[in-house]
C-alpha positions in Angstrom: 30.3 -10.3 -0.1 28.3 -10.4 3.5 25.8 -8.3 4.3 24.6 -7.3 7.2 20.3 -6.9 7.7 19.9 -4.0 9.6 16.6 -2.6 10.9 16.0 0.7 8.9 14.8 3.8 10.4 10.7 4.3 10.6 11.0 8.2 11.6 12.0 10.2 14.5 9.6 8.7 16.9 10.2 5.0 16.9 13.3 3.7 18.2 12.6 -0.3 17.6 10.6 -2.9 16.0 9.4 -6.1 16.8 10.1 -9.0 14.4 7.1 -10.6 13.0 7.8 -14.0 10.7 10.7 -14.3 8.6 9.5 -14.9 4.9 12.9 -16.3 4.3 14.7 -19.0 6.0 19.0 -20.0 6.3 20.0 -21.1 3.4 17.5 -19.9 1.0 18.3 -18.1 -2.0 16.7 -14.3 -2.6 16.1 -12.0 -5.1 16.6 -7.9 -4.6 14.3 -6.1 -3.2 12.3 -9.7 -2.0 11.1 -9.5 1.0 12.9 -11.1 4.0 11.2 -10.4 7.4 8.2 -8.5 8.6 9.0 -5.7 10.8 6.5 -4.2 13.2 6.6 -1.0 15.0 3.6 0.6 17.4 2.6 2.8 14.3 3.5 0.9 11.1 4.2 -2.9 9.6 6.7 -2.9 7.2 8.7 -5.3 5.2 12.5 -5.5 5.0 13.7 -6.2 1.5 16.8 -8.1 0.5 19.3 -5.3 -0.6 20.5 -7.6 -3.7 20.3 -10.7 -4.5 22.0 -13.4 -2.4 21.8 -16.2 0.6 20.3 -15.5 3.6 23.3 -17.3 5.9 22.5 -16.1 9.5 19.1 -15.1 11.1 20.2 -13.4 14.3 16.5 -12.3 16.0 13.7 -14.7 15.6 10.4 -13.8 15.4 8.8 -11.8 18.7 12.0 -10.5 19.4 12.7 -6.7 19.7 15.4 -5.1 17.9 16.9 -1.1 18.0 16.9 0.8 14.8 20.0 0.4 12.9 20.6 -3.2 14.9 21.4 -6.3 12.4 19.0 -8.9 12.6 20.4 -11.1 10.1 23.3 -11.9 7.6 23.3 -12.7 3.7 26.4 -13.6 1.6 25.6 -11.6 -2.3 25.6 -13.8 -5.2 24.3 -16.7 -6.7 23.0 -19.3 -4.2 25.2 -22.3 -3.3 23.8 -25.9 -4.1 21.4 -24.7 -6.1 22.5 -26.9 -8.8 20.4 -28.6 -11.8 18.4 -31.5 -10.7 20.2 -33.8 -13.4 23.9 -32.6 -11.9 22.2 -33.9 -8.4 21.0 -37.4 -10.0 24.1 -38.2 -11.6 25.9 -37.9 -7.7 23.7 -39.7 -6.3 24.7 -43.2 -4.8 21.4 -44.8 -5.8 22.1 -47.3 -9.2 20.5 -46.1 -12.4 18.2 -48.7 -13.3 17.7 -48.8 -17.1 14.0 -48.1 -19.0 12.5 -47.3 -15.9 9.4 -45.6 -16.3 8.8 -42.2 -15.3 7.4 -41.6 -11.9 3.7 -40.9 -12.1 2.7 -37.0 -11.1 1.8 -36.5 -7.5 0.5 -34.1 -5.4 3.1 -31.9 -3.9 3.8 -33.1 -0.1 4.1 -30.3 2.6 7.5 -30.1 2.6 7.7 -29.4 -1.1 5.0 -26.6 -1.0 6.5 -23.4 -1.3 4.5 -20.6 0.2 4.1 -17.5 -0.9 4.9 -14.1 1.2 1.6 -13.1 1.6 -0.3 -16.4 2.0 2.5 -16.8 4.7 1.5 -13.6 6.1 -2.1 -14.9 5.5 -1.8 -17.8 7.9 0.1 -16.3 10.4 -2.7 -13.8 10.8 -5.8 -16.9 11.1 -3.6 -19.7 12.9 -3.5 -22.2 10.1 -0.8 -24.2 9.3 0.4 -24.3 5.5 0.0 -28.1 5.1 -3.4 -27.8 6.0 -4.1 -25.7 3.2 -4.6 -27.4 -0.5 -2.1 -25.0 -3.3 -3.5 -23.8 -6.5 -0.3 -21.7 -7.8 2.5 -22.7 -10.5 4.8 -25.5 -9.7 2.4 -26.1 -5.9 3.2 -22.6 -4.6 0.4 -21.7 -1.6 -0.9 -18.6 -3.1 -2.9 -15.8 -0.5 -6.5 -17.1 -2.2 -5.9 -20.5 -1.4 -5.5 -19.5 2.2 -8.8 -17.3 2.2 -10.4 -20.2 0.2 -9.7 -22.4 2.9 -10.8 -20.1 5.5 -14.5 -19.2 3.4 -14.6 -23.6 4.2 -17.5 -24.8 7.0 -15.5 -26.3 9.6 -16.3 -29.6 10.5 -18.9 -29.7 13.4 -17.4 -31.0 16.5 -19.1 -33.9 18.7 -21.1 -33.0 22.0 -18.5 -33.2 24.7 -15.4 -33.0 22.1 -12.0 -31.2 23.1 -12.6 -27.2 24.1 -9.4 -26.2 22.6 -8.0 -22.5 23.3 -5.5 -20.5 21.1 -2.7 -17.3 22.6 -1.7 -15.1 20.0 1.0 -12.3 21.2 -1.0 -8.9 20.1 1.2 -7.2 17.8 2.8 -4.5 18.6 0.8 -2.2 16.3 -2.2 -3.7 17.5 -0.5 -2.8 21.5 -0.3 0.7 20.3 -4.0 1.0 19.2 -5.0 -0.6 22.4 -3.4 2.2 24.7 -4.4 4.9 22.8 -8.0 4.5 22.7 -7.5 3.6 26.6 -5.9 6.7 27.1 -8.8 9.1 24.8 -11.0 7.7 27.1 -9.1 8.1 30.1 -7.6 11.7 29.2 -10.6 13.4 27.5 -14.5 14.0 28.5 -16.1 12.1 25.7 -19.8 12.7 24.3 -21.1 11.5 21.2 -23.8 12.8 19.2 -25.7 11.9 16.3 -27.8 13.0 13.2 -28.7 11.4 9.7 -28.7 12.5 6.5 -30.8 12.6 3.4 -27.9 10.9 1.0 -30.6 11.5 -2.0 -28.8 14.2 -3.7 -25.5 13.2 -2.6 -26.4 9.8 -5.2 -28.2 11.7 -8.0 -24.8 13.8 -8.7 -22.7 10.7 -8.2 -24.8 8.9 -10.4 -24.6 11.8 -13.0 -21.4 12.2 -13.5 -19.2 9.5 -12.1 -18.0 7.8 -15.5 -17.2 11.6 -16.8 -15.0 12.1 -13.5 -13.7 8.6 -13.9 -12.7 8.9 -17.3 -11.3 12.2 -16.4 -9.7 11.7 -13.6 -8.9 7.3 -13.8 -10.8 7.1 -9.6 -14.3 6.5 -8.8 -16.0 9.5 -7.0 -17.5 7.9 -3.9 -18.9 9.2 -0.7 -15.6 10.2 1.6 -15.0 13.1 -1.0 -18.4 14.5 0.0 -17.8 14.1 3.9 -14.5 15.4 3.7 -15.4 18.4 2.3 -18.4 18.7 4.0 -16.3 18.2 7.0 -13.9 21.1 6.5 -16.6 23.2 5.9 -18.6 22.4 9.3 -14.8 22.2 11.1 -14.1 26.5 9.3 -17.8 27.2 11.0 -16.9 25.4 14.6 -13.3 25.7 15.0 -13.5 24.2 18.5 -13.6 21.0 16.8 -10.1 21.1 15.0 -8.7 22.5 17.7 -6.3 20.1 20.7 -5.9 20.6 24.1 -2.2 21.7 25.8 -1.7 21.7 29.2 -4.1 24.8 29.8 -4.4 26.4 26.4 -6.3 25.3 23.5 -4.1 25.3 20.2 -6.7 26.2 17.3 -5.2 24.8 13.6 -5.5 27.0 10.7 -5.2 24.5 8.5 -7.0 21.1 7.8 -5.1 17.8 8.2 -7.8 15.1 7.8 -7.1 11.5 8.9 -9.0 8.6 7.4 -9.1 5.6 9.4 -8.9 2.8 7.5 -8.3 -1.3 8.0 -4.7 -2.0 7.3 -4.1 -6.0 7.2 -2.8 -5.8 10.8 -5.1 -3.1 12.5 -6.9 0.1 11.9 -4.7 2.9 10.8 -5.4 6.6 10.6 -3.3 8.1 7.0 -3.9 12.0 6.7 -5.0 13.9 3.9 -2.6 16.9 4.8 -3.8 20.3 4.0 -7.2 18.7 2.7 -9.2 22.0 2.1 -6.6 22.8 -1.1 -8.1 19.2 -2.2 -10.4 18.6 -5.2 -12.9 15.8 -4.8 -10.4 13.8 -7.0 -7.2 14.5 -5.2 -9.1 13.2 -2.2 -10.6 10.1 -3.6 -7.0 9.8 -5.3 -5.5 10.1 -1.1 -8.0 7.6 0.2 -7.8 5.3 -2.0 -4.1 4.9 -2.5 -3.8 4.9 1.8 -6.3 1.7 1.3 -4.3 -0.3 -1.3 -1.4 0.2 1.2 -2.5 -0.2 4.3 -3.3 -3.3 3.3 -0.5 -4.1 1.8 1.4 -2.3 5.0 3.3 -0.3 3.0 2.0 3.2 4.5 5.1 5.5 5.9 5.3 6.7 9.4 4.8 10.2 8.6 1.7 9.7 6.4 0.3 8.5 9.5 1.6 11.0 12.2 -1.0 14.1 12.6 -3.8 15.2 12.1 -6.7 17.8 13.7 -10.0 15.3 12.8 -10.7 12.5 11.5 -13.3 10.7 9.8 -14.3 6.5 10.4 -16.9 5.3 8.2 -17.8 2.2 9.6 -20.5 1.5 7.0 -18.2 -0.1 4.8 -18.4 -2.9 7.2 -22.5 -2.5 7.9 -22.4 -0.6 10.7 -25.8 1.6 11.5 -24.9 3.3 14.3 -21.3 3.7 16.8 -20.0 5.9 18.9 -16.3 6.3 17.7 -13.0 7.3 19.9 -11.5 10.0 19.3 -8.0 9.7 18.0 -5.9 11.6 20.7 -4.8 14.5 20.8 -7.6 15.5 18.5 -11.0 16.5 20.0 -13.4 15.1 17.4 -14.0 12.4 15.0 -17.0 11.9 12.7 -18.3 8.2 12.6 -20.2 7.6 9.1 -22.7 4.4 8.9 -24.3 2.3 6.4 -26.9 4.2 3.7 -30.5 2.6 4.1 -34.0 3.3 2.5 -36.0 4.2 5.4 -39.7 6.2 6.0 -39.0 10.2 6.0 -41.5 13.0 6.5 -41.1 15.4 3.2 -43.4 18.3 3.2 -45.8 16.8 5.2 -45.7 13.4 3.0 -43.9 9.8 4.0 -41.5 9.3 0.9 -38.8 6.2 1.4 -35.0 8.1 1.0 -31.3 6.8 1.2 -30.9 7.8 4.7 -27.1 7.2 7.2 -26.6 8.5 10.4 -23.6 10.5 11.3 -22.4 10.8 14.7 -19.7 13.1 16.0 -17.6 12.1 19.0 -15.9 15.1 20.3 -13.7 16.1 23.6 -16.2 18.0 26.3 -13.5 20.6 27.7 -13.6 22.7 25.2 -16.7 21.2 22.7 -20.1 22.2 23.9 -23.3 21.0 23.0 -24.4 24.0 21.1 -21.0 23.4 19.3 -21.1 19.8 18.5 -25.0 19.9 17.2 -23.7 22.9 15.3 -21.6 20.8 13.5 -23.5 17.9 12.5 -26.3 20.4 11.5 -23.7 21.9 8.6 -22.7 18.4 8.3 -26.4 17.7 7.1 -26.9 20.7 5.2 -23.4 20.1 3.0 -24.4 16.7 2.7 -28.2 17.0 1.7 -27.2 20.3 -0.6 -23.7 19.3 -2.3 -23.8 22.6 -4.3 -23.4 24.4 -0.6 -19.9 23.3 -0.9 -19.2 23.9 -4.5 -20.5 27.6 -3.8 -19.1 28.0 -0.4 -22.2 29.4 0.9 
């Protein structure tokens, strides 16, 4: 029976996807649910599966093209593959004499042609610009696993002579990638942007985690880390200055009763913003829970459209990465975001004596119409205080 490989629907809002590399080629055999083709929209990456098992026979849009949802892109026939017979059935049609007592052929290294790479170390290259026969395979039977691709990557190029060829490579941005360039040009078109910053004492923030993170791991099967903390400490600072979880329409200012925190995080193709929806009914382990399952599939692009559409603030801790201080963009139509840095032993005056404390700046990077100054120091004060006194939050005081 033929199938027909449609585009599926992403939500409401998007009406097409642009076709990244096919992970299967003409003539290849598929399992169900293996995937066939990555699909990209301007607000997720997704992968099409193979609806059962099967040929792929016809690939109708390549790679860069753009296809409507609900357009077929491709065709399989269901059922076993074709000339996939036994590798003795092929040897005894062969036209080549059988020659008798020959020795087996010695073992080799598989050649590039015979390398069969995997979907994600295929996904791998395409995202550095190698080429699969450049890379040495370390899976089963000489598959090309993802590691072998970062391996080769983590490898010291080779130095290139004085005066050697200044080679230049164009890579089409994806379209996700497109979509996160125009809206961060447009926040900073559209909205008066000022950033400003504090730190915070992370002292007793790390004695509590310290206390009791295997009895809320055991309990709960996540770690407790810091984002819990911030979240909560932001909902708290965002109930005191509500300014900051409010949005801007046309000449009114639409104020949000409710606390639908996004969490930007690096997806394998760009930085995506998941939401904890209605985060202030969250306990610390239903967020850690939230953040941690949004990383695992970000990465692995598997995060829905509408997990990804909303939002009144968000939060971008940029010290996973190192980073000591930033100003962050706000994530449009919101009017603040909360940048979190890099924890660092620094010199602090403490009752009148220099003591060395876990310290990280915070900066908030909020919309000017309608966030003053008084506002936005406001909330990195409560910030501070949450932070610095974690029991504040427990307590609600």
């Amino acid at each position: 029976m033929t199938i027909e490989l449609k585009v599926p629907s992403f939500g409401e809002s998007v009406t097409e996807a642009y076709l990244g590399d096919w992970l299967k080629a003409e003539g290849e055999h598929v399992e169900q649910d293996e995937p066939l083709v990555v699909l990209e929209t301007d607000k997720v990456t997704a992968e099409l599966p193979a609806p059962a098992a099967g040929t792929i026979t016809k690939v109708l849009k390549q790679k860069g093209d753009t296809a409507s949802v609900g357009e077929t892109i491709g065709m399989m026939s269901e059922g076993e593959s074709q000339g996939t017979a036994p590798a003795a059935e092929e040897a005894e049609t062969t036209d080549v004499p059988a020659k008798a007592a020959t020795p087996p052929p010695a073992p080799r290294a598989p050649a590039a042609e015979d390398v069969r790479v995997m979907p994600a170390a295929r996904r791998e290259l395409a995202e550095r610009g190698f080429d699969a026969k450049d890379v040495t395979p370390s899976g089963p039977g000489g598959r090309l696993l993802k590691e072998d691709v970062a391996r080769h990557a983590a490898q010291p190029a080779a130095t290139a002579p004085t005066g050697g060829a200044r080679d230049v490579e164009r890579v089409p941005m994806t379209r996700l990638r497109q979509r996160i360039a125009e809206r961060l040009v447009e926040a900073q078109q559209t909205a008066a942007l000022l950033t400003t910053f504090n730190e915070c004492d992370m002292t007793n923030v790390k004695t509590l985690r310290a206390d009791y993170k295997e009895a809320f791991q055991e309990k709960y099967g996540i770690k407790l880390g810091f984002m819990s903390f911030f979240v909560r400490a932001a909902i708290d600072a965002l109930k005191l200055i509500p300014q900051v979880n409010a949005t801007i329409d046309g000449t009114d200012i639409v104020y949000h009763n409710y606390y639908d925190i996004g969490i930007a995080v690096g997806g394998g193709r760009g930085l995506v913003v998941p939401v904890l929806r209605n985060a202030e009914r969250m306990s610390f382990a239903d967020i850690e829970t939230g953040i941690s399952d949004f990383a695992a599939r970000a990465k692995a692009n598997t995060l829905t459209v509408d997990e990804l559409q909303g939002g009144t603030f968000t939060i971008s801790n940029g010290g996973v990465y190192g980073s000591m201080m930033s100003t962050p963009i706000i994530n449009s139509p919101q009017s603040g975001i909360l940048g979190l840095h890099a924890i660092q032993d620094r010199p602090v005056a403490i009752d009148g004596q220099l003591e060395v404390r876990p310290m990280m700046y915070v900066a908030l990077t909020y919309d000017h119409r309608i966030i003053d100054g008084r506002e936005s120091v406001t909330f990195l004060k409560r910030i501070k205080e949450c932070i610095e006194n974690p029991a504040r939050m427990l307590l609600e005081t």
